[in-house]
BAVOZA-376883 format. One record per residue: residue in one letter; y, x, z of N, C-alpha, C, CB in turn. Coordinates in steps of 0.05 Angstrom, whole numbers, plus 5000, padded with zeros to 4 digits. Atoms other than C-alpha are relative to their C-alpha. Glycine has a CB too. Layout:
% BAVOZA-376883
AYXZYXZYXZYXZ
...
//
This chain:
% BAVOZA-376883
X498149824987422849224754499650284989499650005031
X500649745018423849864711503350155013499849934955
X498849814984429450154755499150105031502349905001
X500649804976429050564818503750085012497850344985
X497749934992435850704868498750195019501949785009
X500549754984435851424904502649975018499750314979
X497849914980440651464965499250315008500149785028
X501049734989440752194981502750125022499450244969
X497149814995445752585038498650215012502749885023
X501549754985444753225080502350045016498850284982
X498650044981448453485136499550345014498949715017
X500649744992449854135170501849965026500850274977
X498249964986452854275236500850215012499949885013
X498949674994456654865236500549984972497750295013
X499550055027456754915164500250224990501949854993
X502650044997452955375159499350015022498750144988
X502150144967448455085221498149914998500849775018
X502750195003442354715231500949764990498249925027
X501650225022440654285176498949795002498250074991
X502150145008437053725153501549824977498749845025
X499550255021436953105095498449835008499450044970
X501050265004435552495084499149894967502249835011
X500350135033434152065018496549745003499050404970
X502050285004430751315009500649974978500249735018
X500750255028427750974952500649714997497249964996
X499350264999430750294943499049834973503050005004
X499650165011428849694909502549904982499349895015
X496950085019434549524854500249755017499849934958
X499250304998433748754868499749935029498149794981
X499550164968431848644946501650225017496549905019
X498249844978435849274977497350135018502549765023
X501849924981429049425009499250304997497649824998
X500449765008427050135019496850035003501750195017
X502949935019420750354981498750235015500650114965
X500649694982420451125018501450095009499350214992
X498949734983423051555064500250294998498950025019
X500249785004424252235067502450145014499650034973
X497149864980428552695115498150405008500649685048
X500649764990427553405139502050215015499150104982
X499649764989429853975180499850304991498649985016
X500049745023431154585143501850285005501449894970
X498849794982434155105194503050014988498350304999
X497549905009441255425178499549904974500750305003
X499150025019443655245121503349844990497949944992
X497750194995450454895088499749814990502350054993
X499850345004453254135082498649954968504149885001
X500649995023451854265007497650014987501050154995
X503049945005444954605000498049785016499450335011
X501850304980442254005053500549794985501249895033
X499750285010445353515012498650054970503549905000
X502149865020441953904948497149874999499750315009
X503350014995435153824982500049805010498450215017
X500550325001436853094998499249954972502749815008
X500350185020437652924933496850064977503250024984
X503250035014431153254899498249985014499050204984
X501350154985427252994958499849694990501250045027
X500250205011429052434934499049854975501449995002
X501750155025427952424866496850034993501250094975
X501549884996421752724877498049685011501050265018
X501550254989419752054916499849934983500649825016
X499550145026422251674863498049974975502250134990
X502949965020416951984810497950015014499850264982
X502650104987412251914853499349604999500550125037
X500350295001412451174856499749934962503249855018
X499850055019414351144784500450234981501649845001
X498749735011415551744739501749884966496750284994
X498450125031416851214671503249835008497249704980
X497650184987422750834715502450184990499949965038
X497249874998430851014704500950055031502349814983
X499949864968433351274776503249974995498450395008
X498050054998440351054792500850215034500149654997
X498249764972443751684844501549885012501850264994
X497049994985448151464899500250145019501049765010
X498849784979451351964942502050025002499650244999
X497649914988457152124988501450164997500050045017
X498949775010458352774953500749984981499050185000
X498849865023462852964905499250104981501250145004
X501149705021460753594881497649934997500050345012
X503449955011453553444878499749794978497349945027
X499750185027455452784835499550054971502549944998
X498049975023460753094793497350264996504450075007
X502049845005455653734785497549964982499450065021
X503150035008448553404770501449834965497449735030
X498750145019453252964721501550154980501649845012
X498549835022456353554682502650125000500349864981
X497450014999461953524698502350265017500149745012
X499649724984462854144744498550184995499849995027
X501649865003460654784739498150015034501650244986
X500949944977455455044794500050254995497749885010
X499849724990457355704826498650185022502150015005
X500449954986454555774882496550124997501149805014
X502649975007447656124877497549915015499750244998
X502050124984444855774940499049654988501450005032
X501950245004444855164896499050014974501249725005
X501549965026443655384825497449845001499350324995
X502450075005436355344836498849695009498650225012
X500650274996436354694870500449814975501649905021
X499950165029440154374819498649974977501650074989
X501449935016436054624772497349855005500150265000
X502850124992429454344804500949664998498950115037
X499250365015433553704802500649884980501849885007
X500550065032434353694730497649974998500850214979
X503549975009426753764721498549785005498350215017
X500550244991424653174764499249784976502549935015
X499550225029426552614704501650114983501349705004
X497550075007429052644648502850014992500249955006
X496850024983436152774647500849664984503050364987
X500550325005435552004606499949785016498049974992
X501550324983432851624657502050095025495249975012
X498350004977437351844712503450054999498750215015
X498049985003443851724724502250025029500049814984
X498549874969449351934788502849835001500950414999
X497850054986454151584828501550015019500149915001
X499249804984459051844872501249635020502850334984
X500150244986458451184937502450125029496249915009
X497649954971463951254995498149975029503149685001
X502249864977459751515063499349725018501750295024
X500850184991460150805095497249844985502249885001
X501850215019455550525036497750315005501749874958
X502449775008450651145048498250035030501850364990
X500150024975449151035121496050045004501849675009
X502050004993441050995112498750304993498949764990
X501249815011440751685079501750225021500150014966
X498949914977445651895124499650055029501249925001
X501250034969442051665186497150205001499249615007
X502649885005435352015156500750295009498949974967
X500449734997438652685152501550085029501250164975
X499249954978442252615223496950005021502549785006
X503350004977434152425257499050224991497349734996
X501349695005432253085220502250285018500050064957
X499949764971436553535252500649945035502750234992
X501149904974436253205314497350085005500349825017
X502249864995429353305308498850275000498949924991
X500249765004430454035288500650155033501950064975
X500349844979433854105352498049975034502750015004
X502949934974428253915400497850174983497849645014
X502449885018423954425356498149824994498550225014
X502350135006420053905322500749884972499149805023
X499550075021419853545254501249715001497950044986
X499750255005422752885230496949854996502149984976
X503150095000416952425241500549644990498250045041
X500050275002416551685201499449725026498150004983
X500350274978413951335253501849935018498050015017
X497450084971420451375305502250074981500250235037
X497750065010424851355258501649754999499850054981
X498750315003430450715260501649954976501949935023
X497649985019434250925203499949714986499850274977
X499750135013431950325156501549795009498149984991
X499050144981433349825219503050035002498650065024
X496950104994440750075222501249964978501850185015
X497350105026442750085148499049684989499950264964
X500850275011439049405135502749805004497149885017
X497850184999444949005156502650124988500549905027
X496949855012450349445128499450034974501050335011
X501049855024446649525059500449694990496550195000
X500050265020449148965001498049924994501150024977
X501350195008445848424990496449965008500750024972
X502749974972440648465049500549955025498850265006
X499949974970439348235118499750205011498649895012
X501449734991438048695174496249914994501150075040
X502750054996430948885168499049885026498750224995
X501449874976425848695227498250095003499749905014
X500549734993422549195260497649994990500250095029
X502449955022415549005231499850104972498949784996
X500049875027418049055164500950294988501449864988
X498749805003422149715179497150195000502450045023
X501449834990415650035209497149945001500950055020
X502849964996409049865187498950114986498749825002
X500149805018407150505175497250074993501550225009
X501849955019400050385163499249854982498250075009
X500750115028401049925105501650154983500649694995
X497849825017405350455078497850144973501850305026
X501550025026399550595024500849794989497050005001
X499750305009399849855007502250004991499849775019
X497750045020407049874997499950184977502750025013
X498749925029406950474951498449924975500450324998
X501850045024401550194914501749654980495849935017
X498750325001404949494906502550074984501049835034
X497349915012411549864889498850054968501650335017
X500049935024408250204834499449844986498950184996
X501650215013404149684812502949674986497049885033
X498850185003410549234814502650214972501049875034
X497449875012415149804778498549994968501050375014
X501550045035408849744716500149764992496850054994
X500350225019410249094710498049845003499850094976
X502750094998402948884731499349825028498350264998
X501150104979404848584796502149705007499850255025
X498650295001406947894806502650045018497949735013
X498049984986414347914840499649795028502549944980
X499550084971414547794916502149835007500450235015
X498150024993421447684925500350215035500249694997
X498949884976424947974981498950025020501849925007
X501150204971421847595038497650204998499049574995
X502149855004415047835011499650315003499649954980
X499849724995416748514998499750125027502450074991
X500449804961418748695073497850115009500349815028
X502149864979412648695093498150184991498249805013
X502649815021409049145038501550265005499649924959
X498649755007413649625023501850135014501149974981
X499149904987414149955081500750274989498849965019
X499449735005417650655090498450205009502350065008
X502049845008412951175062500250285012499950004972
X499449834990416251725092498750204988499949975022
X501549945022414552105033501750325012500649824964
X498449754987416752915053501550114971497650285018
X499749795022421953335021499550265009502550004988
X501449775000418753935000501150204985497549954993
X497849785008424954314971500150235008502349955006
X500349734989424954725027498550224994499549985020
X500549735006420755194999501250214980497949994995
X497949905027425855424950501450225011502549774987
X498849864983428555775007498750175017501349875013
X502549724987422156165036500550254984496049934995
X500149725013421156905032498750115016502550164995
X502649894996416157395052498450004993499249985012
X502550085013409357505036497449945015499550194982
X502049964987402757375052498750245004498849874995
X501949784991396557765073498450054976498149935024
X501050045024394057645001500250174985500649824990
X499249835022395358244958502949964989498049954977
X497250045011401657994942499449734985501250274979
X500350195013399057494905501149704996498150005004
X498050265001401656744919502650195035497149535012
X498549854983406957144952501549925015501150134993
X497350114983411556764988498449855026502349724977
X501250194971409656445058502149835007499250195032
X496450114991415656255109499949695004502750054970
X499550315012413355495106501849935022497149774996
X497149965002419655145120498949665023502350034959
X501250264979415254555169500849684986501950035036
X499250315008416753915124498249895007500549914974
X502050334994413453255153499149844984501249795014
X500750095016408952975107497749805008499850174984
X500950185002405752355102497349954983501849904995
X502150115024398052175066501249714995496249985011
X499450285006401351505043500349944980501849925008
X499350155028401651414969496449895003501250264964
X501950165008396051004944497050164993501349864978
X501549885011392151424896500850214993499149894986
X499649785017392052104861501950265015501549884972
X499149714993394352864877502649934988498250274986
X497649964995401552964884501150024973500350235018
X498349895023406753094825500550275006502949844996
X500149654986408453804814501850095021500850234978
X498849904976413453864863498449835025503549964998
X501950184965409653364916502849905014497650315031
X498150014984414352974954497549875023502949824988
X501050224981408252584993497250164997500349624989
X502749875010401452925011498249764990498450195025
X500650235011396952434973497349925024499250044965
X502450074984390852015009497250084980500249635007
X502549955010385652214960500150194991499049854985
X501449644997382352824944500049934967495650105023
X499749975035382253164867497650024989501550274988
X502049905008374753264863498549804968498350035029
X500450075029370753214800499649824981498950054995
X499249975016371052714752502549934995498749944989
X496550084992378352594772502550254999500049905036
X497949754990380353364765501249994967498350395015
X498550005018383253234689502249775012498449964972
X497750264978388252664734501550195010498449775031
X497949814981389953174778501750234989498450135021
X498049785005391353704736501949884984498950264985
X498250025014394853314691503349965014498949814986
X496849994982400053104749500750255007500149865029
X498849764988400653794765501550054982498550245009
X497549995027403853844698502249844988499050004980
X498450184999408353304706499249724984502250114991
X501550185008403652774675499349815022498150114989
X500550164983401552104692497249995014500649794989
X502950034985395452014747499349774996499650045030
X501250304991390251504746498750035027497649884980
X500950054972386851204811498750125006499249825008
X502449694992382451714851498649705011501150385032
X502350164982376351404887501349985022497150135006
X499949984969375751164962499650195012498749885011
X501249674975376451765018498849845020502950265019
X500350024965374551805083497649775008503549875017
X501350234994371151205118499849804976501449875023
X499950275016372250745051498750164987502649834989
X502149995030367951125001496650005012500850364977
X502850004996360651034992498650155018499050044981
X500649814980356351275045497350175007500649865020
X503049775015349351575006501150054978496349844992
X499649835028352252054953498250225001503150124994
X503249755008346252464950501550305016499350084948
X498649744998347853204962502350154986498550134998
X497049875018355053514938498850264989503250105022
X499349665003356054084904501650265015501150014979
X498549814993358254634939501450264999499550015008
X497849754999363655164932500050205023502949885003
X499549774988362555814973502250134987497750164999
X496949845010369856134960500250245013502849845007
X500649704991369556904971502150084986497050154994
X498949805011375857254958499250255001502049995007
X501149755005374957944934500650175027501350134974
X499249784971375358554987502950094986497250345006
X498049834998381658984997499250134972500250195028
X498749765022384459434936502350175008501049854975
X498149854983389859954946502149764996501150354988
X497550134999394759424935500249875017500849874983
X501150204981392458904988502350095016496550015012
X498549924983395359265040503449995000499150215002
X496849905012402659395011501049704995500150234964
X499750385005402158594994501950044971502549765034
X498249965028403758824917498849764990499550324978
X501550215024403058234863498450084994500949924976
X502849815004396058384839498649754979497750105037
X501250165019393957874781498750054971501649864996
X501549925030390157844715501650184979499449724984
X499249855014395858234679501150225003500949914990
X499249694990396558854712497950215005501349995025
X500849735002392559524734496949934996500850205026
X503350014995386059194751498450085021498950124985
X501349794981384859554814497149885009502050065028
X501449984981378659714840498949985028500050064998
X499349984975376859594906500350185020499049915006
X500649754991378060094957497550065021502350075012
X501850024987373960435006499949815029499550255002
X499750264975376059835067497949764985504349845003
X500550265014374859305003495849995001501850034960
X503549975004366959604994498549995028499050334986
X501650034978365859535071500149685009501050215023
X500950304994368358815075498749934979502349795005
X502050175011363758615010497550115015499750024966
X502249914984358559015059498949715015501050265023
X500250134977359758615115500049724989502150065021
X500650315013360357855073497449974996501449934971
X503050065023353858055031497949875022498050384982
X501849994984350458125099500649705021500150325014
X500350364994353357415124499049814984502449865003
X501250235016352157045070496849995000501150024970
X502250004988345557315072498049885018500150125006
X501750114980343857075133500249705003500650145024
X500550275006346356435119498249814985501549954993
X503050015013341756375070499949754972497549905029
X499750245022344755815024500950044976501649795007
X498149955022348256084972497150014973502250375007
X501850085019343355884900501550244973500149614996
X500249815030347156284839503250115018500049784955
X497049904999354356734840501849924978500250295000
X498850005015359856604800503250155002499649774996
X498449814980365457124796502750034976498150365009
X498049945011371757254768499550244973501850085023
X500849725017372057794704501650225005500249974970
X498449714990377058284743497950175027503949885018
X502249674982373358964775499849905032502350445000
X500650024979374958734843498549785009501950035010
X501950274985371358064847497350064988501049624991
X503149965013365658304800498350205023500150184964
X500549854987365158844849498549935027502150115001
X500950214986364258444905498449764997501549945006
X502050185009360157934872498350195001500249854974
X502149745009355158634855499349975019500550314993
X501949874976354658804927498449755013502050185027
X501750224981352758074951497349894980502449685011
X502050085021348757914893497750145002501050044973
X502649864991344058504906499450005027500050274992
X500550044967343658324981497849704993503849915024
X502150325005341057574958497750024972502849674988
X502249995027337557824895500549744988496650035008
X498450225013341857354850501250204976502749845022
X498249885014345557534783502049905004499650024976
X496750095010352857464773500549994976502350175007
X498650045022355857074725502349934992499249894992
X497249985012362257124697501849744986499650204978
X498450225016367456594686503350085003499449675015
X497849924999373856744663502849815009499950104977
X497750194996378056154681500550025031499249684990
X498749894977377356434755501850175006498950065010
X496549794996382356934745501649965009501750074983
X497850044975387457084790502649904968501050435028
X497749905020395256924757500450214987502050015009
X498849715016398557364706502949955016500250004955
X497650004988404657524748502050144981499850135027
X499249815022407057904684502450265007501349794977
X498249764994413258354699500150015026502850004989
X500449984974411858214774497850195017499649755004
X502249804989405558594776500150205011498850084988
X499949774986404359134823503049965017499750274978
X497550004987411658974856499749845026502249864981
X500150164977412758734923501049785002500950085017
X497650215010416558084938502550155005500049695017
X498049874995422558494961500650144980500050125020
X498750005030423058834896500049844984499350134985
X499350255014421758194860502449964998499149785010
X497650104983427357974892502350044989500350125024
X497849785006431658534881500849984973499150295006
X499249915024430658554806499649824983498950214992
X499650345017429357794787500049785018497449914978
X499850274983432557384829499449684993502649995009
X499250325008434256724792496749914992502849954967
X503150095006426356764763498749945021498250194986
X501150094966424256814843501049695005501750235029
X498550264994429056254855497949804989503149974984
X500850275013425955824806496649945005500950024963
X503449955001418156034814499849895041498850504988
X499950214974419655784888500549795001501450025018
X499350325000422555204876497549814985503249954983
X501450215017417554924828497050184981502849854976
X502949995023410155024798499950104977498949764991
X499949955034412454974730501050284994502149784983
X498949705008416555594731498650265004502450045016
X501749815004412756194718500950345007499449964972
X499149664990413356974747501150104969496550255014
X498149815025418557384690497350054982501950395015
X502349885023413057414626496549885011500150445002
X503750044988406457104671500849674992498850095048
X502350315002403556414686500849925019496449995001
X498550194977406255864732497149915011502349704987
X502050054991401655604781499649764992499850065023
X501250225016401054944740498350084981501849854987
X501949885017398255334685497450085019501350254985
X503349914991393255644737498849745012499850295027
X501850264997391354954760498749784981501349875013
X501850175025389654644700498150074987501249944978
X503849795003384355284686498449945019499950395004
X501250034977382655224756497649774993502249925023
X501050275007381154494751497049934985502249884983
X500549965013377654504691496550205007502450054988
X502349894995373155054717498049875022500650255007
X501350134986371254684774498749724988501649985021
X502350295009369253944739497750174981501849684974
X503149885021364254394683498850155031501150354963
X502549924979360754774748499249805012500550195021
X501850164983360354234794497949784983502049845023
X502150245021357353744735497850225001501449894959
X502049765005352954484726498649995016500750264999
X501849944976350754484798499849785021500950255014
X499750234980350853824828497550035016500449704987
X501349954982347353864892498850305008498449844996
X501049644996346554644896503350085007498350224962
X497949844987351255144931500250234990499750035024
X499549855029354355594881502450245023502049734963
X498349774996359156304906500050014978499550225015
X499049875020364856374876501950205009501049844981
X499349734997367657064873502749964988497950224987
X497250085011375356954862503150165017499949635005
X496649924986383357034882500349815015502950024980
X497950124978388556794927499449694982504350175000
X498750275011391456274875497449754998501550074966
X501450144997385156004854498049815016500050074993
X500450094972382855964924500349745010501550145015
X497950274986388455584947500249754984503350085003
X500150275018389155164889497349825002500450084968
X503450204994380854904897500649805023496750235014
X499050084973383754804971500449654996503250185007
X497250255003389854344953499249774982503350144983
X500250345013387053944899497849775008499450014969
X502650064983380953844950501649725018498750325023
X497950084987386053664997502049734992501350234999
X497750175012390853194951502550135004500249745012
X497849864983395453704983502350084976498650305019
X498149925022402453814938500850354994502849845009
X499649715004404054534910501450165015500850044980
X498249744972408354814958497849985016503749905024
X501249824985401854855001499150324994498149865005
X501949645004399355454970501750235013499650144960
X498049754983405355825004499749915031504050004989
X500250074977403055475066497150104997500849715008
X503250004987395255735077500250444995496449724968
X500649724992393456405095497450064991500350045030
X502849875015387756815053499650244998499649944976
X499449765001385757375073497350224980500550075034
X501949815010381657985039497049895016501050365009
X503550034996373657785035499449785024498450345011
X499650174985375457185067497549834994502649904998
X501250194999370656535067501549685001498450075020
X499350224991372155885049497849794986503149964996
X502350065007368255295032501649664999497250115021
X499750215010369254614985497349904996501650014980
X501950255012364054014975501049744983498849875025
X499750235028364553544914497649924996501150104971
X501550275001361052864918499749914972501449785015
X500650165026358852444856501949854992498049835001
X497150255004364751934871501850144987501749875031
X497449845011369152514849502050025027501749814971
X499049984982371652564923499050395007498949725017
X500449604995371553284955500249965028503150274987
X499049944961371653545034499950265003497749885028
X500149704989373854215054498649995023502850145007
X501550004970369554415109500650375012495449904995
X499349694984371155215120502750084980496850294997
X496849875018378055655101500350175024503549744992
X498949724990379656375110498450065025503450005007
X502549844975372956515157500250264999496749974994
X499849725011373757245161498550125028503750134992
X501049944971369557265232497050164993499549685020
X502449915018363657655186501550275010499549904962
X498449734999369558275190500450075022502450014989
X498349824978371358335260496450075018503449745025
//
């Protein structure tokens, strides 16, 4: 099985009104659905929901398979005739979607068909349970969903499902592993019958919505955008850290010797299998390595929430930034664990590495692959001038990883340094507890690939000035966050 079918719709009421999509993964040959995916995505119109159906969808899609062809069916017209060429796109609320939906596959492997709304009924039903679920303030949630249950009998060349096979959502690893394993070719064919009961719906999230955040954090400006947009996400794929857009948070963690896997999916590359988490992995791995994560103190920019990355002024810290490395040196201190420093090569983390370093009587040593982003023509700017003076580059640097700040570095690029820096230390310090003196991005990114968590978290976590956080990496190549954004040293 080397195809893949995407049903995608969306839905607005009011138009523009509250929101939501839908979009399932289908089996070409049994009609069965592979994943889920629906959301709630406040105001917005029939168009831009049906947008963020459809790269929700394909989004699943490479997740299960990224070498498969992807057959589009949708109720819409314009988004057809559009993704297909055939129209121009004017509208600037979907430019950037569209655009993120070119990126996905391909434009080879995927191909669009415009299905009459009766034949669309399961992607249809997805994005009607998302904004009812928008309007009891709450998310679309896999588990009470019926959607598969009502299009199973309306969907060619399929019974209705029953309700075991619609909803057993904790073999929903199993199915996507089975899917994939069946889409390489490597897994003996079920048939139909069989299938049901594997390949349950994964309820894989779309994570579009952040294409549409704005604001910033508390971060210097740095991963600037917050606003998260509440998509319902699922740990249900099998193995490995997310694709770069993430449609599914993954079940296993990115830690070390699995972080060239992870980064490579962050770059739209294929993952191999991570280890066992949780309760299933080994249960004497000696002592981890540990990650003390110490963003730098305040600088004058902090406050103003200006971009502030490796290719701009450099600031210094101010006099706030030299009282919180006061007040860290003198926690960590008393904690008493911290064994060597390791610090970024910009003035404000070296700075802050200085003052705790001579508190513990430690040197600091310098690694340059902690560096914050180069936000390049973004530097020193707020997001509201961003905004103002490069929209369509904002557009796109929200929507997706790969796309990079006007002249800087995409946060795929900073995760594949990241990465990288982390497997050479922790192999350096296995079983010792290492401070590292760093940024926002790199922060968050240690976080997320700790996590399995997909790239639109980093606009979901909050990091503030001379904050605390804290990763452990096992031997298995498993990881466990255990602290994030402690800042109870400052008050």
């Amino acid at each position: 099985m080397r195809e893949l079918i995407v049903e995608a719709d969306g839905g607005s009421r009011g138009n523009p009104g509250p929101a939501g999509y839908g979009a399932v993964v289908l089996d070409p040959v049994s009609g069965e659905p592979l994943v889920e995916a629906a959301e709630y995505i406040g105001v917005a119109t029939n168009n831009v929901a049906e947008y963020k159906g459809l790269v929700a969808g394909l989004k699943a899609a490479r997740e299960l398979a990224p070498e498969a062809t992807v057959r589009v069916r949708m109720d819409s017209k314009l988004v057809v005739e559009q993704m297909s060429g055939r129209w121009r796109i004017k509208h600037p609320d979907m430019k950037p979607l569209a655009a993120e939906a070119a990126r996905i596959f391909p434009p080879s492997q995927v191909t669009y068909e415009w299905i009459p709304r009766e034949r669309n009924k399961h992607a249809d039903r997805l994005a009607n349970e998302a904004m009812d679920a928008g309007k009891r303030g709450g998310q679309w949630q896999p588990s009470t969903s019926t959607a598969a249950l009502d299009a199973g009998a309306a969907r060619p060349g399929t019974g209705a499902l029953d309700a075991g096979a619609a909803r057993v959502v904790g073999d929903a690893a199993a199915g996507a592993a089975k899917a994939r394993a069946a889409l390489a070719g490597t897994a003996k064919a079920a048939g139909p019958a069989g299938a049901s009961k594997t390949t349950a719906t994964s309820g894989a999230a779309g994570a579009a919505g952040t294409a549409a955040t704005s604001g910033a954090t508390g971060a210097a400006g740095t991963a600037a955008a917050s606003g998260a947009t509440g998509t319902s996400m699922r740990a249900e794929t099998a193995a490995g850290a997310p694709v770069a857009s993430g449609t599914a948070a993954s079940a296993a963690s990115a830690g070390g010797p699995h972080a060239a896997a992870v980064a490579s999916r962050d770059a739209g590359r294929t993952l191999t299998a991570a280890p066992p988490v949780g309760w299933a992995a080994t249960a004497d791995l000696g002592a981890p390595a540990t990650f003390v994560l110490l963003r730098h103190g305040e600088t004058a920019l902090t406050p103003e929430k200006r971009f502030s990355g490796s290719g701009g002024s450099d600031p210094d810290l101010s006099p706030v930034g030299r009282r919180q490395a006061d007040a860290v040196a003198a926690a960590l201190a008393a904690r008493g664990t911290v064994q060597e420093i390791v610090s970024s090569p910009l003035a404000r983390c070296r700075q802050t590495a200085a003052t705790v370093a001579a508190r513990l009587g430690l040197d600091v040593h310098v690694d340059d692959e902690l560096r914050e982003t180069d936000f390049g023509a973004w530097e020193g700017l707020t997001f509201a001038e961003v905004r103002e003076r490069y929209p369509d580059d904002m557009d796109a640097w929200l929507a997706s990883p790969d796309a990079a700040p006007t002249g800087g570095e995409s946060f795929a690029e900073v995760a594949l340094r990241v990465a990288a820096a982390r497997d050479r230390l922790t192999a350096r310090h296995a079983g010792r507890t290492i401070l590292l003196v760093t940024h926002v991005t790199p922060i968050k990114t240690l976080v997320r690939l700790a996590l399995g968590a997909p790239p639109e978290s980093l606009f979901r976590m909050e990091l503030s000035a001379a904050s605390v956080s804290a990763v452990a990496y096992y031997r298995d190549g498993n990881a466990s966050v255990r602290l994030l954004n402690d800042t109870s040293h400052l008050r």
